[in-house]
LOMI-481133 format. One line per field, with one value per residue: residue number from 1; residue in one letter; chain; x, y, z of N, C-alpha, C in turn. Coordinates in nm, 2 decimals. Example, Ala and Ser with C-alpha at 12.3 -4.5 7.8 and 13.67 -1.06 7.14 Angstrom:
<atoms>
nr <- (1/2)
rest <- (A/S)
kette <- (A/A)
neast <- (1.32/1.28)
nnorth <- (-0.57/-0.22)
nup <- (0.78/0.71)
caeast <- (1.23/1.37)
canorth <- (-0.45/-0.11)
caup <- (0.78/0.71)
ceast <- (1.32/1.29)
cnorth <- (-0.33/0.00)
cup <- (0.78/0.79)
</atoms>
This chain:
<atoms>
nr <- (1/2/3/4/5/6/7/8/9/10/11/12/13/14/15/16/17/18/19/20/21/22/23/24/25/26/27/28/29/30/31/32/33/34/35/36/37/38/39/40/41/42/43/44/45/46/47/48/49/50/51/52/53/54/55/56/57/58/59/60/61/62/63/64/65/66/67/68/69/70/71/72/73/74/75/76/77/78/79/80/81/82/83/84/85/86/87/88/89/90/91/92/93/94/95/96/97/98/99/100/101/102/103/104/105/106/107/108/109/110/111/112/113/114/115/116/117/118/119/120/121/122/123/124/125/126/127/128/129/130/131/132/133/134/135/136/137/138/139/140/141/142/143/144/145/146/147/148/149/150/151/152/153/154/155/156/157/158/159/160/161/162/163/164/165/166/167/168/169/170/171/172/173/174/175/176/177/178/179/180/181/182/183/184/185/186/187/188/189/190/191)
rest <- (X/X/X/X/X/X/X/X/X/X/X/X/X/X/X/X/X/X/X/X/X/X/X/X/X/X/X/X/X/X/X/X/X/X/X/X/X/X/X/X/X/X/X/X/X/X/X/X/X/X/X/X/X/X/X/X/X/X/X/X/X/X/X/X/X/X/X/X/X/X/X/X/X/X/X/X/X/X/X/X/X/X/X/X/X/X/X/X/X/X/X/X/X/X/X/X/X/X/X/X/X/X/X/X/X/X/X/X/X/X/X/X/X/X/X/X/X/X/X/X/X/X/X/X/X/X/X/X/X/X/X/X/X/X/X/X/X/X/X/X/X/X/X/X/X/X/X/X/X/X/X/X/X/X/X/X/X/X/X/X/X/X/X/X/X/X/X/X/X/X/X/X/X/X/X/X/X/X/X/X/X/X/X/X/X/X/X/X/X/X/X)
kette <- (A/A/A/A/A/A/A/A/A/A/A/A/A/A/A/A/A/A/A/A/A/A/A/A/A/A/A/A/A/A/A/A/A/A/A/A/A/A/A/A/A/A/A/A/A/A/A/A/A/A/A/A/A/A/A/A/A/A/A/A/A/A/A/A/A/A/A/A/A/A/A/A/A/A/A/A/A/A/A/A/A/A/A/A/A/A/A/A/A/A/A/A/A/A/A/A/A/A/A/A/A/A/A/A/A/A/A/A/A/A/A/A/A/A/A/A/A/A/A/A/A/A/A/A/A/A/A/A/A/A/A/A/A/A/A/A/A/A/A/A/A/A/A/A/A/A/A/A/A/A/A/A/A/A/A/A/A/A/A/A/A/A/A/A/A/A/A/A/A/A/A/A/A/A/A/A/A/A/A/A/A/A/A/A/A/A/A/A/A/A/A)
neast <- (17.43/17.65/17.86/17.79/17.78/17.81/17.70/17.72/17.73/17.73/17.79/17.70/17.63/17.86/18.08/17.95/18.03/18.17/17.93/17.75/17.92/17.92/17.66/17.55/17.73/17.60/17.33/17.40/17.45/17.24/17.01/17.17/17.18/16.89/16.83/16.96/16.93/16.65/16.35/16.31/16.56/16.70/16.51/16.61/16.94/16.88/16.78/17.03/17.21/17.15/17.13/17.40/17.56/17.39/17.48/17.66/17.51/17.26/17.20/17.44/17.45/17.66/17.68/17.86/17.89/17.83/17.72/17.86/17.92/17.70/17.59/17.38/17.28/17.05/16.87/16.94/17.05/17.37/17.45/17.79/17.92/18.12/18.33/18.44/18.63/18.98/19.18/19.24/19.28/19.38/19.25/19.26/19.00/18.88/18.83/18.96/18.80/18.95/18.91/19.17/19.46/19.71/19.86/19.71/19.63/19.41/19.28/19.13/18.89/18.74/18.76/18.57/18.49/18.46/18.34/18.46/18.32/18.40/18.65/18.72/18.84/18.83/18.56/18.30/18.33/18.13/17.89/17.84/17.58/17.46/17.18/16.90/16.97/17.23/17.32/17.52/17.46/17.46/17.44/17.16/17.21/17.40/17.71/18.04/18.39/18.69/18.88/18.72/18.60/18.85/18.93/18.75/18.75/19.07/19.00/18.87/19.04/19.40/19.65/19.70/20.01/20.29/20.43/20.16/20.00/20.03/19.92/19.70/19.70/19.94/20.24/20.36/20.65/20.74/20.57/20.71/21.00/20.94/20.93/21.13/21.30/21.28/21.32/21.60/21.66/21.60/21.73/21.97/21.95/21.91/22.22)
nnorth <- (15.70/15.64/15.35/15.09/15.01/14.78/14.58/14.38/14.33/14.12/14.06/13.91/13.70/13.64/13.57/13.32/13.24/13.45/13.58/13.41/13.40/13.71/13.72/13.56/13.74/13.96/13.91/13.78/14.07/14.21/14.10/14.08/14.36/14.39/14.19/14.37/14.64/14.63/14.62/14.85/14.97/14.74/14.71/14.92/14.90/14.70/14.85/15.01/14.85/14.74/14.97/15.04/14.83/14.76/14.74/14.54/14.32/14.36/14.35/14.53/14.78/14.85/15.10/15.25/15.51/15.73/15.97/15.96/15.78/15.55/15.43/15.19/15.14/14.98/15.11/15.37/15.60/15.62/15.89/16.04/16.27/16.19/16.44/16.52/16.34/16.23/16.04/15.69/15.38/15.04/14.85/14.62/14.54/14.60/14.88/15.22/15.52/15.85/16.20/16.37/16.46/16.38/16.13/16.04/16.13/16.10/16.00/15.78/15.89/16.10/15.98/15.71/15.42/15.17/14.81/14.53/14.20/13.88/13.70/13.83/13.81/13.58/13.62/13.53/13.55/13.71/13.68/13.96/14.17/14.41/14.65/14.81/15.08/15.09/15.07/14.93/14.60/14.30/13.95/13.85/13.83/14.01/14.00/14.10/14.15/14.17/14.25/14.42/14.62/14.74/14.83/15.00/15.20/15.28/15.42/15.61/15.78/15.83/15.56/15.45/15.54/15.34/15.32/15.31/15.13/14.92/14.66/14.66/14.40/14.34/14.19/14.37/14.44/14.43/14.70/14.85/14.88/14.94/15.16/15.30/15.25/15.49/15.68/15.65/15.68/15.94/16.06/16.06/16.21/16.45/16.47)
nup <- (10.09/10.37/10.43/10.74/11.06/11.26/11.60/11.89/12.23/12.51/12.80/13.01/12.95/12.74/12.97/13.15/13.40/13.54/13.57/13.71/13.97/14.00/14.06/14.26/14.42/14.43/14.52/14.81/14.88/14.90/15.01/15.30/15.34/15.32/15.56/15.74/15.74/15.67/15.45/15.25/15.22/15.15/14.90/14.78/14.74/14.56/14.33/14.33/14.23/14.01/13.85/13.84/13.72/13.46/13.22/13.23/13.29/13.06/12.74/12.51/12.24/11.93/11.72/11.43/11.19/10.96/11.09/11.31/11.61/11.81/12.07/12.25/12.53/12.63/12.84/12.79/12.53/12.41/12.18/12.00/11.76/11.50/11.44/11.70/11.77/11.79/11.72/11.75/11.97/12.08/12.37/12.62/12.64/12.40/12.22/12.20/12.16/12.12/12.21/12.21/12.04/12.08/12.25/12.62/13.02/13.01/12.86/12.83/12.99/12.92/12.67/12.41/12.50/12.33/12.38/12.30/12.17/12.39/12.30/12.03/11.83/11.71/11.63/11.40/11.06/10.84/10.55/10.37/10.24/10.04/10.09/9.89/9.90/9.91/10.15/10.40/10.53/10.78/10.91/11.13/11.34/11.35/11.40/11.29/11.25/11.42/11.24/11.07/11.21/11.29/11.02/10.95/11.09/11.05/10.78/10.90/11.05/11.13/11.14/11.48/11.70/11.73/11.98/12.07/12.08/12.27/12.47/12.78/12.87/12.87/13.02/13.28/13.31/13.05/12.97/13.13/13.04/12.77/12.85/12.96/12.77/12.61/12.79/12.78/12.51/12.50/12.65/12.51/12.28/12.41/12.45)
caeast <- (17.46/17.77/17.86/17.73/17.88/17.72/17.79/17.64/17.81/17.63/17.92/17.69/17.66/17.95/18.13/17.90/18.10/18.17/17.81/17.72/18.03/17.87/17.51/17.57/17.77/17.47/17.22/17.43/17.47/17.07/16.95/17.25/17.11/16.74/16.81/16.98/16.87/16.53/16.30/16.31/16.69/16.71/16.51/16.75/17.01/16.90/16.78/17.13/17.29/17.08/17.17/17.57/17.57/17.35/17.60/17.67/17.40/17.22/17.36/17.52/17.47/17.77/17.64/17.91/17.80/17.82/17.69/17.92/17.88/17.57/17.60/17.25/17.27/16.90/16.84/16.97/17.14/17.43/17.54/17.90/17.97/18.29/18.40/18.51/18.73/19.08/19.21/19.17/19.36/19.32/19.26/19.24/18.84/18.78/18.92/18.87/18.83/18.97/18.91/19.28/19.52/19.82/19.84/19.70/19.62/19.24/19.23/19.02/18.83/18.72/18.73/18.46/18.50/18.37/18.38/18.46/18.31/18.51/18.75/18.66/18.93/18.76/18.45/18.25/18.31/17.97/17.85/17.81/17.54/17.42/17.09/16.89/17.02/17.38/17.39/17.59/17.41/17.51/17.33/17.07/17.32/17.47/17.85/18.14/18.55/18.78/18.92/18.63/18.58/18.97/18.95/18.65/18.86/19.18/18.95/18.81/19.14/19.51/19.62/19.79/20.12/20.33/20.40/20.03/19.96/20.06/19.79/19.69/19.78/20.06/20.28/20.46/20.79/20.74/20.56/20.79/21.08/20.95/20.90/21.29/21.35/21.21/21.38/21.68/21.62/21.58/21.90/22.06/21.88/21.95/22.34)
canorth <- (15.68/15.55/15.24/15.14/14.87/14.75/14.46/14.38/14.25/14.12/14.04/13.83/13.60/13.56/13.50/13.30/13.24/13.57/13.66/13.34/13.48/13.84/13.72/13.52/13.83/14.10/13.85/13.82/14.19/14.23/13.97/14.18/14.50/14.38/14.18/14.46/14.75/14.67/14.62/15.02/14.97/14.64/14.76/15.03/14.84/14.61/14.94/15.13/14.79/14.72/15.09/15.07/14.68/14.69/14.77/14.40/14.24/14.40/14.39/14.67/14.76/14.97/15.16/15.35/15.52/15.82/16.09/15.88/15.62/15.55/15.35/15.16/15.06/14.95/15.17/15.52/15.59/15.77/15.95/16.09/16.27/16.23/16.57/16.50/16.26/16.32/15.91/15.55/15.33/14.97/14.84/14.48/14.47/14.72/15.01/15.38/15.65/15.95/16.34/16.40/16.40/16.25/16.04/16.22/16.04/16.16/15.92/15.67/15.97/16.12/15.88/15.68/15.28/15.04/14.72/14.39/14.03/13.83/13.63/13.92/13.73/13.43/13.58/13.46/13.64/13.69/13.71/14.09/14.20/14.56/14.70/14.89/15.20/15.09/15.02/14.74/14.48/14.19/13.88/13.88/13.83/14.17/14.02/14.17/14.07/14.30/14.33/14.51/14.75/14.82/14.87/15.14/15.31/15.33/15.44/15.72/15.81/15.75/15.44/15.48/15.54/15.17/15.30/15.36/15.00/14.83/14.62/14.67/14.29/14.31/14.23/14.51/14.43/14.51/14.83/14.95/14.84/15.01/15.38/15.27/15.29/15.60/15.76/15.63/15.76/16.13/16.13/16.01/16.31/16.55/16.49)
caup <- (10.23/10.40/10.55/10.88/11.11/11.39/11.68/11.97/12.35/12.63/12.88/13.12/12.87/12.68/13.08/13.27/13.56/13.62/13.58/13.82/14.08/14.03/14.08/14.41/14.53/14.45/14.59/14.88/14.98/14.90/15.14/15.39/15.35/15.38/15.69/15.83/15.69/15.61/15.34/15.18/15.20/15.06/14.77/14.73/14.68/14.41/14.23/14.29/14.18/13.91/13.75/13.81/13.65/13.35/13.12/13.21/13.24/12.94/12.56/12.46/12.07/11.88/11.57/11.40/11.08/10.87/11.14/11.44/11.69/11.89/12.18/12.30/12.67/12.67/12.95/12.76/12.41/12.36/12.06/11.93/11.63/11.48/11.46/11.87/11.82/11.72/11.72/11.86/12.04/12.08/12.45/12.66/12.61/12.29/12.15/12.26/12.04/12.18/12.12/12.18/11.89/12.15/12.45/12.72/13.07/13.02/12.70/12.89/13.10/12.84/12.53/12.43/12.50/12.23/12.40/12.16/12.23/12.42/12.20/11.88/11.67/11.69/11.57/11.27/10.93/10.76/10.45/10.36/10.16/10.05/10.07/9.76/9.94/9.94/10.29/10.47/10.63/10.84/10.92/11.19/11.45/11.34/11.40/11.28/11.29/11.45/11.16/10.98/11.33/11.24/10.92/10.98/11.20/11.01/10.71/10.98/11.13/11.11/11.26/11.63/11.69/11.74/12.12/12.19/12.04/12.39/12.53/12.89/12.95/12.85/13.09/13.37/13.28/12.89/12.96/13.23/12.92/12.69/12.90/12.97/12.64/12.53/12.87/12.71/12.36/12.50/12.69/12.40/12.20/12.49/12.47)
ceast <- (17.58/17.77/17.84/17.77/17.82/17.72/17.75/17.73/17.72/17.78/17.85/17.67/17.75/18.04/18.02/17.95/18.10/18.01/17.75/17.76/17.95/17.69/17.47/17.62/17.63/17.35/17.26/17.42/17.28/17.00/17.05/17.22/16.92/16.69/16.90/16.96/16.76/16.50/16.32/16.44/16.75/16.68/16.61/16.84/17.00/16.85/16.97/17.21/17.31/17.14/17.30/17.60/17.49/17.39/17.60/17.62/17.29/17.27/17.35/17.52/17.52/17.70/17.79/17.94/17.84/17.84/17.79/17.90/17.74/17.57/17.43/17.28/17.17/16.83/16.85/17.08/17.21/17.52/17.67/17.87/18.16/18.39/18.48/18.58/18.85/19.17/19.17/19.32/19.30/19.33/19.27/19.05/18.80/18.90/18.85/18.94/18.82/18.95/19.02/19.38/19.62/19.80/19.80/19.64/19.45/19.21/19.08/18.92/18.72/18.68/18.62/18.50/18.46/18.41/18.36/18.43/18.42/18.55/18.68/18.75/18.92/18.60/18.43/18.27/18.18/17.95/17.81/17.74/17.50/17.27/17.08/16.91/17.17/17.42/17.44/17.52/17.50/17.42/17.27/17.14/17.40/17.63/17.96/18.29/18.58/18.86/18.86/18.62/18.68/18.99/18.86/18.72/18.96/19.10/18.90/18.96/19.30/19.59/19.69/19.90/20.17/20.32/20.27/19.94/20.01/19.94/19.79/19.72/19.87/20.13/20.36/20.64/20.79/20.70/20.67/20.99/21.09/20.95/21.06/21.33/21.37/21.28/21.55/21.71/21.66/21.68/21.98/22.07/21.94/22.13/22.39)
cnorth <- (15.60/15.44/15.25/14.98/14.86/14.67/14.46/14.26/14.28/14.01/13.89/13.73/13.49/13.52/13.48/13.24/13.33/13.61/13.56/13.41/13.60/13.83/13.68/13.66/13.95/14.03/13.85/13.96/14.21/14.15/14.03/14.26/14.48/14.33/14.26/14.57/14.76/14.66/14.73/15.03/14.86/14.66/14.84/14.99/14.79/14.75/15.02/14.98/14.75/14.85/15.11/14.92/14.70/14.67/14.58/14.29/14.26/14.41/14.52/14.64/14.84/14.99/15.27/15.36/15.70/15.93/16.07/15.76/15.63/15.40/15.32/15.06/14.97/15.07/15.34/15.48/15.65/15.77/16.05/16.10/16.26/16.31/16.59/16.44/16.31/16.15/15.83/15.48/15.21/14.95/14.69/14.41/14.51/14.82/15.16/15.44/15.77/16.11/16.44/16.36/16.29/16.22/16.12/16.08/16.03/16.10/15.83/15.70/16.03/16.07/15.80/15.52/15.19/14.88/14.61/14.25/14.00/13.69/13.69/13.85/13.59/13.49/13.57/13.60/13.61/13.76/13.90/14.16/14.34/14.55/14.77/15.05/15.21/15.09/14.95/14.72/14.38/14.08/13.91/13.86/13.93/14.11/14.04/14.12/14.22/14.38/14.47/14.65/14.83/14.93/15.04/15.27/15.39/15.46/15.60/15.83/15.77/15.66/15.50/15.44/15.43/15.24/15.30/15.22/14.86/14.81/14.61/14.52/14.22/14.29/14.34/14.56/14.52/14.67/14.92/14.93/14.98/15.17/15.34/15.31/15.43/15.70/15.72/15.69/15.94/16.18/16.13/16.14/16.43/16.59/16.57)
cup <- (10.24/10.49/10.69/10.93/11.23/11.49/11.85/12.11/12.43/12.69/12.98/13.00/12.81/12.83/13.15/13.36/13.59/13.67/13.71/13.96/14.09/14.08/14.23/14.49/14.55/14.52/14.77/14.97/14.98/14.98/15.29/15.42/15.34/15.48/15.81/15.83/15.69/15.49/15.21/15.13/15.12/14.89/14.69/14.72/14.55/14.30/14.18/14.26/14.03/13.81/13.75/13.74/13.56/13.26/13.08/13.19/13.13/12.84/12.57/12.29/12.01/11.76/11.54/11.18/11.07/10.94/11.29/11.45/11.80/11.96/12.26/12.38/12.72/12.74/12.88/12.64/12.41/12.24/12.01/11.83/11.61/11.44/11.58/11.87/11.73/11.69/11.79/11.89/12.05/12.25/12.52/12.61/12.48/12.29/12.19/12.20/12.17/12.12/12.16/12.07/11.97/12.26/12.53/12.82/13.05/12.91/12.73/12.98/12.99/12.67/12.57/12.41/12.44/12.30/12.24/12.18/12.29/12.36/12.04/11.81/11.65/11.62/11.41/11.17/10.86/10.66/10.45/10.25/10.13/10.00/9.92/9.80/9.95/10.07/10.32/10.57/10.65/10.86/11.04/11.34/11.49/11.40/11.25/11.31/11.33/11.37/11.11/11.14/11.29/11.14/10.88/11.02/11.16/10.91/10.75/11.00/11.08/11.17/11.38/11.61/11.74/11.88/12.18/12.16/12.13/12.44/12.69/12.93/12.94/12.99/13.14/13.33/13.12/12.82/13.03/13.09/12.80/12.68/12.93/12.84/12.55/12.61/12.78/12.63/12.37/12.59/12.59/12.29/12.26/12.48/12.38)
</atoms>
């Protein structure tokens, strides 16, 4: 059997402010829509809030392994093979594996979103031991460095091209720079 890597984010956790700030606001609108709406409606809300937020408020646990990746929402699993993807990309939260070979705007429509703790290059490197099956285990915490997610990845794929290795917080200036540049490049090419 092949390596298997595994890593687990619960967002309301690792920011509780946001999750405080987001908890006041959905309490908020549900106490708004049950004293104006009604009880029937009120419920209805916290159900249709409840199912577009759990992502957030529920861990999320990344498996990717031999046959793919398998994404466990709590609520519903979903499985990729990796025959569908064609590269990765890193992003501001996580990295998305795409099943385009090049840029395309439908990367992030289409691709599949691995989120990564927040502050992954701060997390803990852990002991790595192998099972009597040759599996890779982690400790009971199941973390992971971003390295090792990377290094999976490259191992899978070939790394991404330097232009597509711009981080969304990056600042405006440095992206709008560097499409400058490239329009540049291809007048330069064109003459």
């Amino acid at each position: 059997m092949g390596e298997r890597l595994s890593w687990t984010v619960h967002r309301a956790r690792d920011t509780p402010t946001r999750t405080v700030v987001a908890a006041a606001f959905i309490l908020a609108f549900v106490g708004f829509s049950w004293a104006v709406f009604g009880p029937v409606l009120g419920l209805l809300a916290v159900v249709v809030l409840f199912l577009a937020l759990h992502t957030y408020f529920l861990p999320v646990t990344y498996l990717l392994s031999d046959k793919g990746i398998e994404i466990d929402k709590r609520l519903f699993t979903a499985r990729y093979e990796w025959k569908q993807f064609r590269r990765w990309f890193r992003t501001t939260g996580g990295i998305v594996i795409s099943p385009f070979s090049h840029k395309s705007y439908l990367d992030n429509f289409r691709g599949v979103h691995l989120l990564l703790p927040v502050g992954s290059s701060r997390m803990p490197k852990v002991e790595v031991r192998m099972t009597n099956d040759g599996q890779r285990m982690t400790d009971d915490e199941g973390r992971v460095t971003e390295a090792e997610i990377v290094a999976y990845l490259e191992r899978r794929f070939a790394p991404p091209p330097e232009d597509e290795r711009l981080r969304l917080d990056e600042p405006d200036e440095a992206r709008s720079e560097s499409a400058e540049a490239r329009v540049q490049n291809e007048d330069v090419k064109g003459e």
